[in-house]
Every structure is written in C-alpha cells, then in structure tokens.
PAMIVEX-997164 format. One line per field, with one value per residue (C-alpha): x, y, z; residue number from 1. Coordinates in steps of 0.02 Angstrom, whole numbers, padded with zeros to 5 digits, always signed. Layout:
PAMIVEX-997164
x	(X  ...)
y	(Y  ...)
z	(Z  ...)
num	(NUM  ...)
END
This chain:
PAMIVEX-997164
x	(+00101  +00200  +00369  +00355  +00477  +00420  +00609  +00662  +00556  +00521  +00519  +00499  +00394  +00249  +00273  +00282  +00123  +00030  +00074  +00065  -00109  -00147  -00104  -00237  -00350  -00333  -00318  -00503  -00582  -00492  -00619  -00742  -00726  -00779  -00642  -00658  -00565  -00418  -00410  -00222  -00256  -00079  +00036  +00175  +00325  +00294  +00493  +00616  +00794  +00849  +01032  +00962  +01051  +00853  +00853  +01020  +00998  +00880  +00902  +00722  +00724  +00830  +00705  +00562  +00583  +00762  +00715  +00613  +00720  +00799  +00661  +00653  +00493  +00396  +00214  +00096  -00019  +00141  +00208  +00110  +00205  +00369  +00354  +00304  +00445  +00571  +00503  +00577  +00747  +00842  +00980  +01013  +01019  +00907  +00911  +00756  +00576  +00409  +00266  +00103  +00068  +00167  +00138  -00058  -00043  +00062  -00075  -00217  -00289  -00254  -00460  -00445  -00451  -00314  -00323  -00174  -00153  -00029  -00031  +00181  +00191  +00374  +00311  +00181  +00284  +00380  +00247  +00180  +00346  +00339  +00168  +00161  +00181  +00012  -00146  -00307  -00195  -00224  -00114  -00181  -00095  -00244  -00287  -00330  -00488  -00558  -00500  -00609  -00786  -00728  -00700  -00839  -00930  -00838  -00920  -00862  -00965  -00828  -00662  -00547  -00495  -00318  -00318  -00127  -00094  +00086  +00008  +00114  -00042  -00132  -00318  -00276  -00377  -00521  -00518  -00490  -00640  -00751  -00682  -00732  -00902  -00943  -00889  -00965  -01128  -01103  -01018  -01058  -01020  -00838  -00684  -00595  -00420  -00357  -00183  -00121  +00054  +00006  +00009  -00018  -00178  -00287  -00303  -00302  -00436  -00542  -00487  -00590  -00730  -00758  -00759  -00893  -01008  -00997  -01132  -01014  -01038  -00911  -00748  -00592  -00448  -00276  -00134  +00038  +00191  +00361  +00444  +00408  +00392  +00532  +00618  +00651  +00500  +00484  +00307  +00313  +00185  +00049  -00117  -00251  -00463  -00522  -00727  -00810  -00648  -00671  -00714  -00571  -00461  -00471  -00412  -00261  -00234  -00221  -00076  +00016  +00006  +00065  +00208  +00283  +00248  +00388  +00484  +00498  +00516  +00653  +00657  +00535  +00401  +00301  +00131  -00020  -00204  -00328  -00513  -00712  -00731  -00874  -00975  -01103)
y	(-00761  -00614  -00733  -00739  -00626  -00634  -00569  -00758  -00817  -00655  -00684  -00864  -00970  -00942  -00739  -00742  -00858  -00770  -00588  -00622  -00685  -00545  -00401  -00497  -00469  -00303  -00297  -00356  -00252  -00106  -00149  -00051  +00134  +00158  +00141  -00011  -00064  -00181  -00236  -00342  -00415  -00493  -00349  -00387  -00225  -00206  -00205  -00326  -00308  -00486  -00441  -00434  -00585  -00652  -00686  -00738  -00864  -00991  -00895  -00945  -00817  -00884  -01026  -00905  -00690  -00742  -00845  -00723  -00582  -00589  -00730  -00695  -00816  -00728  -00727  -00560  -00619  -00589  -00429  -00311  -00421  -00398  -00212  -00196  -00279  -00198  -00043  -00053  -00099  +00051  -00057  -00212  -00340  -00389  -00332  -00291  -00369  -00277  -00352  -00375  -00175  -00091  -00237  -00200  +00000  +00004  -00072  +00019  +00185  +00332  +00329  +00148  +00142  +00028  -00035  -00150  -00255  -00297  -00360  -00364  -00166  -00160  -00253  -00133  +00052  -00019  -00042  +00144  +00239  +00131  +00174  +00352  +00434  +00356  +00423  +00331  +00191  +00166  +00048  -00026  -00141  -00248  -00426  -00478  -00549  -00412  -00302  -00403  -00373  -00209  -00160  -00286  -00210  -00069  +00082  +00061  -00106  -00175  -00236  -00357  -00444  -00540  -00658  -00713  -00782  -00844  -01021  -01021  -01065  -01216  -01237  -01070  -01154  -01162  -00986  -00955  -01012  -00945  -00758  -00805  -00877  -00722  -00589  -00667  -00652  -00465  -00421  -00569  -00485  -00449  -00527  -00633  -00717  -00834  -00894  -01063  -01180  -01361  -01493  -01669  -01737  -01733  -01539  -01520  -01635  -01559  -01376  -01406  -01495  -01343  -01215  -01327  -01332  -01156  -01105  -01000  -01002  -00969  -01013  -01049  -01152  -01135  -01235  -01242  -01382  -01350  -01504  -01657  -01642  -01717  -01715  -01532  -01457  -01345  -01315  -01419  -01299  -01169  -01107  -00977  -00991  -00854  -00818  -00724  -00719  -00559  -00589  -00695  -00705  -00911  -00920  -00779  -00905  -01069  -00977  -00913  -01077  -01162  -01095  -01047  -01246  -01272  -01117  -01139  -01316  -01369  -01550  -01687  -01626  -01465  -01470  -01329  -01332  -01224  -01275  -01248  -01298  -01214  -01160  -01039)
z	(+01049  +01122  +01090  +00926  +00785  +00613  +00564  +00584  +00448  +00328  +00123  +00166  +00039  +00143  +00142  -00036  -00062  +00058  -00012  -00170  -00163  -00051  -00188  -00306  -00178  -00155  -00350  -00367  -00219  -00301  -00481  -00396  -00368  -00198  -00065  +00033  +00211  +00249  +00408  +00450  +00615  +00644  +00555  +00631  +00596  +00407  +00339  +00394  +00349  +00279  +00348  +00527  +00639  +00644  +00481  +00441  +00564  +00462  +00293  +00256  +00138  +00007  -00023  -00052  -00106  -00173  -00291  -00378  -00342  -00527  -00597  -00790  -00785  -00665  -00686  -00742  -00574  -00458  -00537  -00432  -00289  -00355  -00365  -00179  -00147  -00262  -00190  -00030  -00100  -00174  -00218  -00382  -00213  -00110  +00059  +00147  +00149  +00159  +00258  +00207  +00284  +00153  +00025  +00041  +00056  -00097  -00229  -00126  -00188  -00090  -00010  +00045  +00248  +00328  +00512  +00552  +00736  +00837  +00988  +01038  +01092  +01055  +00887  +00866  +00898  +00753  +00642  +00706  +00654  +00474  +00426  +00509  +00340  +00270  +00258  +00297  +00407  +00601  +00699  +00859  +01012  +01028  +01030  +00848  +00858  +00968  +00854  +00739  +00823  +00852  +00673  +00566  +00485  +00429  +00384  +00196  +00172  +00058  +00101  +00146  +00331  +00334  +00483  +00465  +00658  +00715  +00756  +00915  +01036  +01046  +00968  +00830  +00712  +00847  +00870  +00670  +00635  +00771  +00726  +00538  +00609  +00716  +00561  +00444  +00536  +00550  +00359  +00261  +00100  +00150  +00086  +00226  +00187  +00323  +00302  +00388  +00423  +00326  +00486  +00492  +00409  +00571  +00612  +00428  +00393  +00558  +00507  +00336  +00395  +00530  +00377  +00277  +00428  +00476  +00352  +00263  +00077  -00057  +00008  -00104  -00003  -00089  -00035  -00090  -00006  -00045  +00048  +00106  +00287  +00402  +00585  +00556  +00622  +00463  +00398  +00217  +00157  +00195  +00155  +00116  +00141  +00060  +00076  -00064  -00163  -00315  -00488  -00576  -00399  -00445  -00606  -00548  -00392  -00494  -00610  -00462  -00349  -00486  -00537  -00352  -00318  -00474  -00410  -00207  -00212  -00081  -00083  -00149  -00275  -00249  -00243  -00258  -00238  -00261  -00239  -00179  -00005  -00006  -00163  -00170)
num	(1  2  3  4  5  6  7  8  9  10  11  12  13  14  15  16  17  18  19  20  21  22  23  24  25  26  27  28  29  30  31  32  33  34  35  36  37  38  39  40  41  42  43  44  45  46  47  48  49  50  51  52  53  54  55  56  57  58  59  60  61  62  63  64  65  66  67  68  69  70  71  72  73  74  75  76  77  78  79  80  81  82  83  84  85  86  87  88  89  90  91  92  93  94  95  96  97  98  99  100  101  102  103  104  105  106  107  108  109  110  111  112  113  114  115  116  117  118  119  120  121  122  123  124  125  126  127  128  129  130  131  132  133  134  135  136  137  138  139  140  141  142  143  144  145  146  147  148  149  150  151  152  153  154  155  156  157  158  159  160  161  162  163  164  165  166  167  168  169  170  171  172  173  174  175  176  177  178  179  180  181  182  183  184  185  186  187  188  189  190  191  192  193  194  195  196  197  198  199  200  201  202  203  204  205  206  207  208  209  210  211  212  213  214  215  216  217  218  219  220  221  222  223  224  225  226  227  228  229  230  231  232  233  234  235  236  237  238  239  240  241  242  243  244  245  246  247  248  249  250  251  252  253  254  255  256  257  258  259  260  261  262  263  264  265  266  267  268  269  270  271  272  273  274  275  276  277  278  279  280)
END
C-alpha cells in the first residue's frame, strides 16, 4: 500500500469517473440543510501537478481530465466537476489536478465536517499543508478501515464515506466488503461510495455476489470500460457501488456514464453501466 503514488495515474479516466460522480453525491446530501460528514478514507495529497515526472511518465491524463479540459459538449451533471477542477488552474491550460479532498470541499457548504485518511505519512503531511486553510477538515495517518470504525457513525447522522483503495494488496475486495458490512451495521442510513479497477470476470463476478449477500439493501453499481483489456496491464475500466444513493443520483449517473463511455474511449468501444444490485 505504502508504494503506491497516485501522481502516476491522476486525471486518468478513472479520476474523472470517480470525481465526477462523487460531486453528485455531495450535490444530493447537500438537498438537506443540516451539515452532514464526508469521510475520504484513501485521500491520497489532494493536488497533483500534471507536469510532475510521475505523471508525464504514462500521461494517463490525456485520456481522461484532458479531454474535457475544453469539451464544448460537456454535460450539466459534470459541471460542478469541471469547476473544481478549473479552480485549481489559474491559467487557459491545464496543468494541475485536484483530488477528490479539494474536489469534495469545494461543492460542500461551509458546516459540512470533512475527515480525510492517509496512511503514507510523507503522503499524508502533504495532504495536511493542502487542506490546512479549511475549516471543519481533519487529516489523519491512519489505516483506512480503522479509521472507519473509528469514525461510523458520525455525530451528524448524515453523510457520505468514500472507500477509494489503491488495489495494490491481495484480497482488497475481501476487506471492501467487510468494512461496508461492519458500517453499515453501525450507520445504515449513510451514503457509502466504493470505487474499484474492472478485473477479469472471476473477482468481478465474486465481488458482486459478496455485496448481494451482505444484507445490504439499496445499492446502485455503476461501471464504465474505456478499452478493451490487453498485455498492458492497464485497468480497461473502473467502478463505483454506491449504498443508499440520494434522490435522483441514478438518473444524474446514467447521463454522466454515458457520455464519458463516448468521450474516454481509448480503443475498442466504450461501454457504461449503471444498475440495482441491490434494490430496496
């Protein structure tokens, strides 16, 4: 876990998908006026600068943020997105990349309580000095799903948990779903949105059939493959479960899947999904 830089692969295809279905999360929580919590339990350093040698050394972001950098097209659903990131660019080019800290602190209200994780401590001073300016945000150097018992249920009752793991250990999916399992038993009424690389059919197949069993109800998968998957070792596409998604969150999903499955497409035929794996 500790090995792993997210500056190799930030504004990839799977960045964008994942933030921008994370803003319409937040979006919907925020329908409500009482603040809610956010907890981020893989943060990573919240801004990446796409000029970095890390990232210049796969590019992955020219197959993902880039192409919607100067997108005439763009969907309503992703504008909040877009703003985040244009936010953290002072310049007409694209240059730097906001994680999914400053992505989610920018369409929160000023009462709503952020904790984000992170358990690399040179990783996690980063994220620190970035977010030091905000109010109501707490970083911690902690293991993620620790951090999980230790924060569920939050004192707020409503919010949002973002389990977004590297995927670099063996069995993640395993420990995904006993996190969500052991949560949910505590807050079932919160919002939890678990992000996840596409692999071959087995894990994915076994991965789905541990969510339906869990006794979870309401949970939305979303899917979106940008390439048909080859010798490369690069993912061909990504996911999100999301359990007790807001009101409307579906129908914004299905429009934004969609059209990044036309946008990001790399090679082959993009492809999104979004569907019940569990209903209520």
């Amino acid at each position: 876990m500790l090995s792993y830089r997210h500056m190799y692969h930030a504004g990839n295809f799977a960045d964008v998908f994942k933030h921008g279905l994370l803003t319409r999360l937040l979006i919907g929580l925020s329908a409500k006026d009482k603040p809610y919590f956010y907890l981020d339990t893989h943060a990573g350093i919240a801004l990446y600068d796409l000029m970095h040698d890390w990232a210049q050394k796969a590019r992955e972001y020219e197959n993902g943020i880039a192409r919607l950098w100067n997108a005439t097209d763009l969907p309503p659903e992703l504008a909040p997105y877009m703003e985040a990131v244009r936010s953290v660019n002072p310049y007409p080019t694209l240059r730097y990349y906001p994680g999914s800290p400053l992505i989610a602190r920018r369409v929160m209200r000023a009462d709503d309580r952020m904790v984000l994780v992170e358990l690399n401590k040179v990783d996690c001073s980063e994220l620190a000095s970035v977010m030091s300016a905000e109010r109501h945000v707490s970083v911690h150097c902690v293991d993620a799903y620790q951090a999980l018992k230790a924060t569920v249920p939050p004192t707020e009752r409503r919010g949002l948990v973002l389990i977004d793991s590297s995927f670099d250990r063996a069995r993640e999916f395993d420990r995904i779903v006993k996190a969500l399992k052991e949560a949910h038993a505590r807050w079932s009424t919160g919002v939890y949105a678990l992000w996840y690389p596409i692999m071959e059919a087995a894990p994915m197949r076994d991965f789905a059939l541990d969510i339906q069993r869990s006794g979870i109800r309401k949970v939305l998968r979303l899917e979106l493959t940008v390439r048909e998957r080859d010798e490369s070792g690069i993912i061909p596409g990504c996911g999100m479960i999301v359990v007790n998604p807001p009101w409307h969150f579906e129908e914004e999903a299905k429009r934004i899947v969609d059209w990044l499955a036309k946008k990001l497409v790399v090679n082959g035929k993009g492809s999104g999904r979004v569907d019940w794996l569990v209903k209520e």
